[in-house]
C-alpha positions as CSV (number, residue, x, y, z in Angstrom):
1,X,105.0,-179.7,-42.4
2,X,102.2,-181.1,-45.3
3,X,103.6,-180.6,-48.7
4,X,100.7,-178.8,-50.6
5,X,98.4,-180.9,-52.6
6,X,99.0,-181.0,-56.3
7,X,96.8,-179.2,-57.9
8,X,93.5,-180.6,-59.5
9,X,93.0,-182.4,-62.8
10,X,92.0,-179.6,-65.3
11,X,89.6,-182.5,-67.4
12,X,86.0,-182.4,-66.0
13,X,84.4,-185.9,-66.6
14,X,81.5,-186.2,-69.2
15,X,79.7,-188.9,-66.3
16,X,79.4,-188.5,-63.1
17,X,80.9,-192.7,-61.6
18,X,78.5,-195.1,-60.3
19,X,75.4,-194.5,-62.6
20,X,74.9,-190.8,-61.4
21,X,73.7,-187.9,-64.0
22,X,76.5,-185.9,-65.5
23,X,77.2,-182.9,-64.0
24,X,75.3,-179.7,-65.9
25,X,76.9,-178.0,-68.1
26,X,78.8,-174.7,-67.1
27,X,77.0,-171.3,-67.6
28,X,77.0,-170.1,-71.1
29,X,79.2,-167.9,-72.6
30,X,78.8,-164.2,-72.6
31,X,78.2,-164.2,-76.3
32,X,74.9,-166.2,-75.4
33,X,73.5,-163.7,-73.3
34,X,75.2,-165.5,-69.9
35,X,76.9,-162.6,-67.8
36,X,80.4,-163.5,-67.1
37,X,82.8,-164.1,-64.2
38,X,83.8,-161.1,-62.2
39,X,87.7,-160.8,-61.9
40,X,88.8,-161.4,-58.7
41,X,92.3,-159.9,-57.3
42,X,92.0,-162.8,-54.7
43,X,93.8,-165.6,-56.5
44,X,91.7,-168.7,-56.3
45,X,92.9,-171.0,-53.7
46,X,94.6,-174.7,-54.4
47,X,91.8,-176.9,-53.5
48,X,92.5,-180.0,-50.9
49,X,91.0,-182.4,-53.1
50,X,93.7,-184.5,-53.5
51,X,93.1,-186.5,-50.5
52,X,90.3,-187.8,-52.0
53,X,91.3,-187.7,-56.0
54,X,89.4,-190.5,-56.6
55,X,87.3,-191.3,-60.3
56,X,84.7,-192.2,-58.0
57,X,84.4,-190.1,-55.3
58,X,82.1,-187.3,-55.4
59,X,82.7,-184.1,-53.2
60,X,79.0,-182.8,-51.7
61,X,79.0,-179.1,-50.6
62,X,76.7,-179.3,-47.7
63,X,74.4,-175.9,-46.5
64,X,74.1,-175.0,-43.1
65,X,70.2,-176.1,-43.4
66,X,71.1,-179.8,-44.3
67,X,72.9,-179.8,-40.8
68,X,70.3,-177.9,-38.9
69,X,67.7,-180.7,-40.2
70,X,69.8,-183.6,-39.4
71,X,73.6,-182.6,-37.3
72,X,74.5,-186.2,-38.6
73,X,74.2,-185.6,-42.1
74,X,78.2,-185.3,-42.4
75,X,78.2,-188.9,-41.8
76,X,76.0,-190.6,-44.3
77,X,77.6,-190.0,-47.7
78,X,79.2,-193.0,-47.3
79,X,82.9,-192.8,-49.2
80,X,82.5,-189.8,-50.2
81,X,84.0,-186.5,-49.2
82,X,81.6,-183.6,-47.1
83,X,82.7,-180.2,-47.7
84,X,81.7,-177.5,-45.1
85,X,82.1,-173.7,-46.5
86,X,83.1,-171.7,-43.9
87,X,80.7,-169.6,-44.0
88,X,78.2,-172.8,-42.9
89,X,80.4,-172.5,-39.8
90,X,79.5,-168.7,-39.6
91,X,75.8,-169.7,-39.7
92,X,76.4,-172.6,-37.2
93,X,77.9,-170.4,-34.5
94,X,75.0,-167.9,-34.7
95,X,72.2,-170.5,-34.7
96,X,74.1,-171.9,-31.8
97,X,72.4,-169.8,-29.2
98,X,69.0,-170.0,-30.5
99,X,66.4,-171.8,-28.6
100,X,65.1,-175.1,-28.9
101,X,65.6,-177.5,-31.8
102,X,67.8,-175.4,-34.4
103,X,70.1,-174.6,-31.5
104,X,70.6,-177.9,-30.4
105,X,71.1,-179.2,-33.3
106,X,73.8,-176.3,-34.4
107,X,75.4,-177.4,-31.1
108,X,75.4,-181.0,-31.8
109,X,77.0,-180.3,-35.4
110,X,79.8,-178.3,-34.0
111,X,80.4,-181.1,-31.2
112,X,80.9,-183.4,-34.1
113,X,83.3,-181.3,-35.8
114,X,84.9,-180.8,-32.6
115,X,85.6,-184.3,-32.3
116,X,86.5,-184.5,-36.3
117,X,89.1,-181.7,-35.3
118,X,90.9,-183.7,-32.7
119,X,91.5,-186.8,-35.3
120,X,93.2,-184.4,-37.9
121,X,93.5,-181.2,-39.5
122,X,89.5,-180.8,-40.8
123,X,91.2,-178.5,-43.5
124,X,93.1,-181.4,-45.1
125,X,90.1,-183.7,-44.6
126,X,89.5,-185.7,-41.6
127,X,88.1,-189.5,-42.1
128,X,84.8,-190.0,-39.9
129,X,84.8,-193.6,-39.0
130,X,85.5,-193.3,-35.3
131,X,83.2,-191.0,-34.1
132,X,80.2,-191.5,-36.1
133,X,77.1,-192.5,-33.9
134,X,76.2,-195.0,-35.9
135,X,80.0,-196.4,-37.1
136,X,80.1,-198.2,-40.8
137,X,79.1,-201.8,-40.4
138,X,77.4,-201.6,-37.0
139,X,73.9,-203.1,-36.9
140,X,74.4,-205.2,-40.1
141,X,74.9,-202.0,-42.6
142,X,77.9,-201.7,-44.7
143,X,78.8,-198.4,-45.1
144,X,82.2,-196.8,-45.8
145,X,84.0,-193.8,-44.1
146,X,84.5,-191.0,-45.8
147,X,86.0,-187.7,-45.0
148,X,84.4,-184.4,-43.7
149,X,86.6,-181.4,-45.1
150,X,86.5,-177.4,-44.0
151,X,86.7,-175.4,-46.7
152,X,88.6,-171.8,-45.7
153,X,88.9,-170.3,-49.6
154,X,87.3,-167.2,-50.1
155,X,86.1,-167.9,-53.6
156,X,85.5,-165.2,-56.4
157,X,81.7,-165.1,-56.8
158,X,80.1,-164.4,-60.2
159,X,78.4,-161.0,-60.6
160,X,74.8,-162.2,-59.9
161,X,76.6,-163.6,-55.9
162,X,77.8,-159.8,-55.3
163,X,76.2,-159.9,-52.3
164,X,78.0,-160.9,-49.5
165,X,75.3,-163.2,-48.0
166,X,76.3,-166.9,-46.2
167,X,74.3,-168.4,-49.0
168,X,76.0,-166.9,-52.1
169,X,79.4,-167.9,-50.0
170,X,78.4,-171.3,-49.9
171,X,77.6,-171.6,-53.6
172,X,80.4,-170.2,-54.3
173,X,82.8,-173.0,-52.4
174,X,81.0,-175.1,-54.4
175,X,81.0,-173.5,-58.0
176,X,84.7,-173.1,-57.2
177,X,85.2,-176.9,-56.9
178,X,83.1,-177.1,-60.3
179,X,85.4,-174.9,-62.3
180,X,88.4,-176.5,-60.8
181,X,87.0,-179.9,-62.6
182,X,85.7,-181.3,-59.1
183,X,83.0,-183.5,-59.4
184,X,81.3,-181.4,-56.9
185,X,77.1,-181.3,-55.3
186,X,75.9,-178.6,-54.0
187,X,73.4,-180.1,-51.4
188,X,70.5,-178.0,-49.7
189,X,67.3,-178.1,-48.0
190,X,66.2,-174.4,-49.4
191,X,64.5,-174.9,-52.7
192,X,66.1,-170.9,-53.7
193,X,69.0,-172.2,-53.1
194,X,69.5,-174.9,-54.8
195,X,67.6,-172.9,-58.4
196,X,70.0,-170.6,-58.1
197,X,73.2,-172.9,-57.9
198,X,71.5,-175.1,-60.5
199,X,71.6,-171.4,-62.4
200,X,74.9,-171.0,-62.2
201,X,75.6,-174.6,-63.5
202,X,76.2,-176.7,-60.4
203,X,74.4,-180.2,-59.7
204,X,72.0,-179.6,-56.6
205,X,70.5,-182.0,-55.1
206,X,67.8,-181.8,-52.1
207,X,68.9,-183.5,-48.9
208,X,67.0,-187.1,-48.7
209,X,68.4,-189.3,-46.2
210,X,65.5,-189.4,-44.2
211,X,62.8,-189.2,-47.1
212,X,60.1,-191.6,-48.4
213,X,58.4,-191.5,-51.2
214,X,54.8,-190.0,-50.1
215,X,53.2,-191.5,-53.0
216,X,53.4,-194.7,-52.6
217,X,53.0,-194.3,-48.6
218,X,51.8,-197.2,-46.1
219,X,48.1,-196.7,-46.0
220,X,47.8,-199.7,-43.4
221,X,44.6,-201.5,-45.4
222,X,43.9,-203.0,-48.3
223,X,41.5,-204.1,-50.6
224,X,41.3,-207.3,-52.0
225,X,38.5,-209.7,-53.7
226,X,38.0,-212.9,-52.5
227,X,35.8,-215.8,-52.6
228,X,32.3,-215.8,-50.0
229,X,33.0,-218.4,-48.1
230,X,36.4,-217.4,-47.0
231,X,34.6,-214.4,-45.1
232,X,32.2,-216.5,-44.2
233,X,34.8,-218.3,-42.2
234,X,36.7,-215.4,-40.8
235,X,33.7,-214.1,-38.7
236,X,32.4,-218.2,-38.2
237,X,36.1,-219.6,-36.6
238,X,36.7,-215.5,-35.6
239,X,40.0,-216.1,-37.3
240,X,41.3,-216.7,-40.6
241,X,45.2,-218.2,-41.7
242,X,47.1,-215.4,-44.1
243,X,47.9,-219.0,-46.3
244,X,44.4,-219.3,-47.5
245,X,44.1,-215.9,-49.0
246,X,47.7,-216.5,-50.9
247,X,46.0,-216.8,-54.3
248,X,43.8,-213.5,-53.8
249,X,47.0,-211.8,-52.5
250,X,48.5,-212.6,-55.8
251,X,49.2,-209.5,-58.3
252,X,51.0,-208.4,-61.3
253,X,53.8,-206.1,-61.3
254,X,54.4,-203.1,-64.2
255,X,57.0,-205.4,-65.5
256,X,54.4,-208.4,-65.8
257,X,56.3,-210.6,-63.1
258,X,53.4,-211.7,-60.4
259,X,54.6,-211.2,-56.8
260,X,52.0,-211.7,-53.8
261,X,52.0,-208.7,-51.6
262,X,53.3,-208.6,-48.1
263,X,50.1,-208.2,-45.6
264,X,52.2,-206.3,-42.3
265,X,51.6,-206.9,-38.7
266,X,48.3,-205.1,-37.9
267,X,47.3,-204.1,-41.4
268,X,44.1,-204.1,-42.6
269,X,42.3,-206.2,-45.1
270,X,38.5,-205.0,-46.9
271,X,37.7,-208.6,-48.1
272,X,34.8,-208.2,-50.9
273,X,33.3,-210.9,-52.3
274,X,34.2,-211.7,-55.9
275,X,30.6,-212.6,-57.0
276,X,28.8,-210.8,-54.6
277,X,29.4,-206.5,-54.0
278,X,26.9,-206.9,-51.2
279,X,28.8,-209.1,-49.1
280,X,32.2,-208.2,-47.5
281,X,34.4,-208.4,-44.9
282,X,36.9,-206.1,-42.8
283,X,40.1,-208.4,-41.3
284,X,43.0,-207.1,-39.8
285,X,46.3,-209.4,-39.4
286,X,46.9,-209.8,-35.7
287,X,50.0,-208.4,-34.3
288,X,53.1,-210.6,-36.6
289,X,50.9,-214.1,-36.2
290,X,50.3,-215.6,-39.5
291,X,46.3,-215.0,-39.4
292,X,43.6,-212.1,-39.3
293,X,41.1,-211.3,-37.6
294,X,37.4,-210.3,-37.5
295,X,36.9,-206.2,-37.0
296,X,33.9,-205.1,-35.9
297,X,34.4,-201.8,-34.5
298,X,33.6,-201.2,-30.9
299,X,29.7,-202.7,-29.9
300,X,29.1,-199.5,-28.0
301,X,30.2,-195.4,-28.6
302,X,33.7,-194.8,-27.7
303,X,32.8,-192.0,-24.9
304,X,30.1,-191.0,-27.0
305,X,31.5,-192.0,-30.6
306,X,30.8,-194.4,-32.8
307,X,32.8,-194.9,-36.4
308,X,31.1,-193.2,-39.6
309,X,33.0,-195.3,-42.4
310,X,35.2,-198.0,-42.8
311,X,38.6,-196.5,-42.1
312,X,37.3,-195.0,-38.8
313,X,36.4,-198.8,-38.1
314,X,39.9,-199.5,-38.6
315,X,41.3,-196.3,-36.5
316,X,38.8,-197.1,-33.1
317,X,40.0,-200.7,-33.6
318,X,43.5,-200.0,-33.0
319,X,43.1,-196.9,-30.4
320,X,41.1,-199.2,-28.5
321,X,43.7,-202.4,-29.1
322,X,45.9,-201.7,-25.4
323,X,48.8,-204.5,-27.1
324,X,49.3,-201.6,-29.8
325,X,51.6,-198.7,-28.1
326,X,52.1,-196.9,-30.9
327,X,49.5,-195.7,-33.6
328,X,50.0,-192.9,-36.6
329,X,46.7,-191.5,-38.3
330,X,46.9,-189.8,-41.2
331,X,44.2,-187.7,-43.2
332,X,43.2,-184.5,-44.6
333,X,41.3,-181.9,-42.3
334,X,37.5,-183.3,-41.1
335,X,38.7,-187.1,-41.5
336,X,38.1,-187.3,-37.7
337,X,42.1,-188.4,-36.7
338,X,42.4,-186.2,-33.6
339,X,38.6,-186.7,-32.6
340,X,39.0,-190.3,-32.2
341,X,42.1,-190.3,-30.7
342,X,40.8,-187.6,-27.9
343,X,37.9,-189.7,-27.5
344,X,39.5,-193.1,-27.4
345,X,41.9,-191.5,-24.8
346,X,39.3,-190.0,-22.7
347,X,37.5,-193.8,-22.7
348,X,40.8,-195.4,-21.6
349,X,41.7,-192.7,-19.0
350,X,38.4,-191.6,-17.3
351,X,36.1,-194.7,-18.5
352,X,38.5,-197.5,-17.8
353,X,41.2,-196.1,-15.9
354,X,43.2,-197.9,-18.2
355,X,46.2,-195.3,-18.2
356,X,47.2,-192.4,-15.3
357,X,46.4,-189.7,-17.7
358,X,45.7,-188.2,-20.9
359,X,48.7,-186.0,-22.0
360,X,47.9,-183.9,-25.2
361,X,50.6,-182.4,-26.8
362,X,51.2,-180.3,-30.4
363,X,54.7,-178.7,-32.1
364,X,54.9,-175.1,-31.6
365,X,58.3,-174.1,-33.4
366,X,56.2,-173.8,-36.5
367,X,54.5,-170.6,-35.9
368,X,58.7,-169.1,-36.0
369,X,58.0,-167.8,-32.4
370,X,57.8,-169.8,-28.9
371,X,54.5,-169.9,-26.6
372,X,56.2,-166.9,-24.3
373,X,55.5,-164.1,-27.2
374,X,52.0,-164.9,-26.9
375,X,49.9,-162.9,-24.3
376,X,48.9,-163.7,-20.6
377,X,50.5,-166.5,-18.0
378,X,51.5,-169.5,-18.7
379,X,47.8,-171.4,-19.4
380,X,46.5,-168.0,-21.1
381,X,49.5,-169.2,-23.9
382,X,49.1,-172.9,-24.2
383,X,45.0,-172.2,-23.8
384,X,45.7,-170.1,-27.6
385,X,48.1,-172.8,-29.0
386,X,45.5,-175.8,-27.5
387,X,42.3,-174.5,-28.8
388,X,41.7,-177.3,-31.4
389,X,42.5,-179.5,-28.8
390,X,40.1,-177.9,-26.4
391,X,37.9,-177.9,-29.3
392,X,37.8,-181.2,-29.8
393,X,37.3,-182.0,-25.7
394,X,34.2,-179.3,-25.5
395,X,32.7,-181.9,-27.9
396,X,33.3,-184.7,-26.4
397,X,32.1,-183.0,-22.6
398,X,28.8,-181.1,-24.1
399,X,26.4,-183.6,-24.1
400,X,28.3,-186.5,-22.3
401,X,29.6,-185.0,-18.9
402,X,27.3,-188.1,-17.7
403,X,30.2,-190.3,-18.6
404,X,33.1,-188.7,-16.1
405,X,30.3,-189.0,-13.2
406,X,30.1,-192.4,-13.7
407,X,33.9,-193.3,-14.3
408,X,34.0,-191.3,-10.3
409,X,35.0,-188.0,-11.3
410,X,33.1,-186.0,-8.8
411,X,33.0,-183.2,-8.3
412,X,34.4,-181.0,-4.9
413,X,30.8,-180.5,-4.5
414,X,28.9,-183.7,-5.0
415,X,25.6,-182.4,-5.4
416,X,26.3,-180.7,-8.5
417,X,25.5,-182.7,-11.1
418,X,27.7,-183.3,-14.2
419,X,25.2,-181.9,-16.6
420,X,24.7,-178.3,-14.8
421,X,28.3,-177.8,-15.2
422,X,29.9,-175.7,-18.0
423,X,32.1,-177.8,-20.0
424,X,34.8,-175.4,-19.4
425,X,34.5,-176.1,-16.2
426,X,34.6,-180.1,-16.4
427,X,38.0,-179.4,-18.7
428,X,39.1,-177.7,-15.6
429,X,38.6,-180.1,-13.2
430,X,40.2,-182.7,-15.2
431,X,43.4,-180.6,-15.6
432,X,43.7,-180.0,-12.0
433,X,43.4,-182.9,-11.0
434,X,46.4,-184.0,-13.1
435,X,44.5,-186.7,-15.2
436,X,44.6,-184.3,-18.4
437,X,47.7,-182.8,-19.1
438,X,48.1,-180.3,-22.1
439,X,51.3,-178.9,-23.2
440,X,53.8,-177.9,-25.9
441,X,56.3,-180.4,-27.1
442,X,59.2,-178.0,-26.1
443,X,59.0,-178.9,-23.0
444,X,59.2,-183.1,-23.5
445,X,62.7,-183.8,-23.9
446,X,64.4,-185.2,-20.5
447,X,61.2,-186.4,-20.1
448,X,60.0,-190.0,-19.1
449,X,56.3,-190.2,-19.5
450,X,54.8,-193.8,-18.3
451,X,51.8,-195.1,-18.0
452,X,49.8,-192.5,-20.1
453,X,47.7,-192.1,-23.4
454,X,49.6,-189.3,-25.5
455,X,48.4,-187.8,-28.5
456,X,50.9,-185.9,-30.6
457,X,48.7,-183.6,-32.9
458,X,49.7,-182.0,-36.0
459,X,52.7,-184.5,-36.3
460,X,53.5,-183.5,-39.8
461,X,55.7,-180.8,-38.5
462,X,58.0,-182.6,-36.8
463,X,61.6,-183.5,-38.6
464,X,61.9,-186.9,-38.1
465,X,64.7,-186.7,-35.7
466,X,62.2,-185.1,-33.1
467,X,59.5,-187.7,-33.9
468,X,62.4,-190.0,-32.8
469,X,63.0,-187.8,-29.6
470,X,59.3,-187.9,-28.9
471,X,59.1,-191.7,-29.2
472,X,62.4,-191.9,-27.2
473,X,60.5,-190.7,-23.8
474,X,57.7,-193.1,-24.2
475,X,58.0,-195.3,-20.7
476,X,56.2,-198.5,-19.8
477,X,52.7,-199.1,-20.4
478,X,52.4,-195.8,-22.6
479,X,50.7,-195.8,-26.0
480,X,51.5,-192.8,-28.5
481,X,49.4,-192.0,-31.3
482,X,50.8,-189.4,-34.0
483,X,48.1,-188.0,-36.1
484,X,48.2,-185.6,-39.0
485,X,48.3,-184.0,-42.4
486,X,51.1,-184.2,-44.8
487,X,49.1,-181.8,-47.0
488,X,49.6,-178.9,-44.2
489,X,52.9,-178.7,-43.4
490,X,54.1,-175.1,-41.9
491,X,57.7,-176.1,-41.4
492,X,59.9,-173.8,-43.8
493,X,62.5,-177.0,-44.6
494,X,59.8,-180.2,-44.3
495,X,57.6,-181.8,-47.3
496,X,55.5,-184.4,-47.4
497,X,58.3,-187.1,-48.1
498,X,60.7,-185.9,-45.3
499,X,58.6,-184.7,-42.5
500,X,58.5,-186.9,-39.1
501,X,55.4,-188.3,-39.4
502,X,56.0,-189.8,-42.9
503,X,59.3,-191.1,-42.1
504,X,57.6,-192.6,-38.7
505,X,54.4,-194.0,-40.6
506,X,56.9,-195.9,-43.2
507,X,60.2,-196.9,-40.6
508,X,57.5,-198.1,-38.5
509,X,55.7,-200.5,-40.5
510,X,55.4,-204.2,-39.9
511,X,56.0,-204.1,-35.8
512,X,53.8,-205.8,-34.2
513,X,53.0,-202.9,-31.8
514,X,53.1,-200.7,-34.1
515,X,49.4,-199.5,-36.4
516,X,48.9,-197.2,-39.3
517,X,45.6,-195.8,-40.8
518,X,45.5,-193.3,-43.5
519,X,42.0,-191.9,-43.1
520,X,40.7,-190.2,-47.0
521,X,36.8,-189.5,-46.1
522,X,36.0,-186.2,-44.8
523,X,33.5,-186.3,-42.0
524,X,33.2,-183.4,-40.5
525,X,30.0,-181.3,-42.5
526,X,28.9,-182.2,-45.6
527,X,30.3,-178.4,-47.0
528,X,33.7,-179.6,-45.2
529,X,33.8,-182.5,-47.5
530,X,33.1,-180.0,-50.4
531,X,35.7,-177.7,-49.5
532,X,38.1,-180.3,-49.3
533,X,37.5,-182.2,-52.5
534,X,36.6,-179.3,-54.2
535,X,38.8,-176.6,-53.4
């Protein structure tokens, strides 16, 4: 049998290794005003830290909504050792039987620990390397295993934890550690959580593997100032080479070092003349060739459309571009982002018959409660859940059903013209006949969907690995377009630097398939654009 660990250094470091924060201080004394331990007849148990006693090797006390976000968060602290209360394993076996997402991705956590438990006893620590999906050093990284660890103890919780609650559990595994001189990080995607362990002294730390930083965000244009007769060239020779706008791409960092900034594949470029505010230019760099190209915007309405501003320019250019499959919009409420995607779509689908159909889809987890609490059959639900969408279409059919009698949508009675019909009723016939297809994303994964244009609205509350699951069922000739607001996110455990849409706008970036626009200008009514700069 194991001979039992030794037990734990008593010193607690005054730096954490590798340039990390010190650990905060432990909860003051009872003589400043701090309440104090309560005694526990449970002796504390020997913690298995000795497989890892290591100066540098932290020990980060994961909660059960880290793995719920991301079931292969125990493999991306590199060297480091992932402790699992048991109580997280409580929590995992309940959300195991839930529907959709969370239960899946309970499942797929406890099928990794399954697999950790066959390697070793996950009490004593079991190294990872082998059954990672993505195994250290694969695909050019060089990351090093580290070791997943159960943590059995039933800890003595302070007086303010009396509650026997998973989450005051879980802290307490990992206020344990910190008392036992563990360098140990409480890691959570529940902002309570993590204020009260910082409370009670423990470093916390929000879970950011799959973050970016939202403020400094791929906006997918730029402005820069250059001289007249460069634009002057780019709409004479319809092109213009990256090389001779080197000098104006030229700038000055914080530090005062000059760096010229990178211009990605289909990136935008407002060119304004230097000596002239008048005269300007819109480019956009072509796919990952080494010039840009004019951008006009479409010469005629985009099934009844046409661009208000400059970044709607840049939107229709690359909806309408079929060599782009994949576009994200971003923008605050009124910017038009679903509009012109609905529009461009119907255009390609009914107008040119570019693409089988239009499939329309939107996240429903957020509202806490799936499509069959809502009332009525089947279409009375997703009718509810669709209605911006089917807002957004009665627009678009009101005063242009002119448009689908041309493109050969008839009617089952020819002699009823387009115009005399109710735009619900056009919606109709266009569902029916299978060339518009609306639906929750629940029901996309298995899927292979070719040949279509899908929209994805209200992207921003997706986690990024179901933006990834989303992408994963695009098929040939499909193009996707995400489109959102990081400012509205309803997802209890997403903000705007680790949402799906972020992650996808910024991972993205530089493909040559691949477009961003982040769309600023309110459009809708002129109170709309009030309301939102105002309010």
């Amino acid at each position: 049998p194991p001979q039992p660990p030794p037990p734990p250094p008593a010193h607690v470091p005054s730096r954490a290794p590798e340039g990390r924060l010190a650990p905060k201080a432990p909860p003051l004394s009872p003589a400043d005003s701090a309440p104090a331990r309560a005694p526990s007849s449970t002796p504390a148990p020997t913690l298995g830290v000795s497989v890892r006693d290591n100066a540098a090797i932290k020990h980060f006390v994961l909660d059960t909504n880290v793995l719920l976000h991301n079931p292969a968060a125990l493999f991306v602290f590199q060297e480091h050792e992932v402790v699992i209360p048991f109580a997280v394993i409580e929590e995992l076996d309940t959300f195991k039987r839930e529907p959709g997402d969370i239960g899946r991705s309970a499942r797929e956590c406890i099928r990794h620990l399954d697999l950790l438990r066959q390697q070793g006893r996950l009490v004593e620590g079991v190294p990872w390397a082998d059954i990672a999906p993505h195994k250290p050093g694969s695909n050019g990284h060089t990351r090093k295993s580290g070791v997943v660890r159960i943590d059995v103890g039933d800890h003595p919780r302070p007086p303010m934890l009396s509650d026997d609650r998973a989450d005051n559990r879980i802290i307490a595994a990992a206020l344990a550690m910190h008392d036992q001189g563990v360098p140990a990080i409480f890691v959570s995607k529940d902002l309570n959580a993590r204020i009260k362990a910082d409370a009670l002294g423990l470093r916390t730390e929000d879970f950011e593997n799959a973050k970016v930083d939202a403020d400094r965000l791929y906006t997918g244009h730029m402005t820069i100032d250059v001289r007249g007769d460069l634009i002057d060239t780019l709409y004479a020779d319809r092109m213009l080479p990256l090389d001779a706008l080197a000098d104006d791409l030229t700038a000055i960092d914080a530090a005062g070092d000059t760096y010229r900034r990178d211009v990605f594949a289909n990136q935008f470029l407002v060119l304004k003349d230097a000596s002239d505010e008048n005269h300007h230019g819109l480019a956009r760099r072509l796919a990952d060739t080494d010039h840009v190209i004019p951008v006009t915007g479409p010469r005629k309405p985009v099934f009844g459309i046409l661009a208000r501003n400059v970044q709607q320019t840049m939107a229709l250019d690359l909806l309408m571009d079929d060599e782009v499959r994949m576009i994200t919009l971003l923008g605050s409420a009124g910017t038009g982002k679903t509009l012109l995607a609905v529009a461009a779509g119907m255009a390609k689908v009914f107008n040119e018959q570019r693409y089988d159909k239009l499939l329309v889809a939107r996240p429903i987890m957020p509202m806490g409660r799936d499509i069959g609490y809502l009332p009525g059959s089947k279409d009375d639900k997703l009718g509810a859940w669709m209605q911006p969408i089917f807002d957004n279409l009665a627009y678009l059919l009101s005063t242009r059903g002119a448009s689908l009698e041309k493109a050969g949508h008839h009617s089952a009675h020819s002699g009823q013209h387009a115009e005399s019909q109710s735009t619900e009723m056009r919606i109709r016939k266009l569902v029916d006949a299978g060339q518009l297809v609306l639906e929750p994303l629940t029901y996309i994964r298995g899927r292979s969907i070719p040949h279509q244009f899908m929209i994805v609205d209200e992207a921003q509350n997706l986690t990024p690995h179901e933006v990834k699951t989303i992408i994963s069922r695009i098929g040939e000739g499909t193009k996707v377009i995400l489109t959102g607001d990081i400012g509205q996110i309803d997802h209890p455990y997403l903000d705007s630097s680790s949402n799906g849409l972020s992650y996808a706008i910024e991972k993205m970036k530089g493909l040559r398939i691949v477009g961003h626009v982040t769309m600023s200008k309110s459009e809708r009514s002129e109170l709309a654009s009030l309301a939102a700069s105002l309010l």
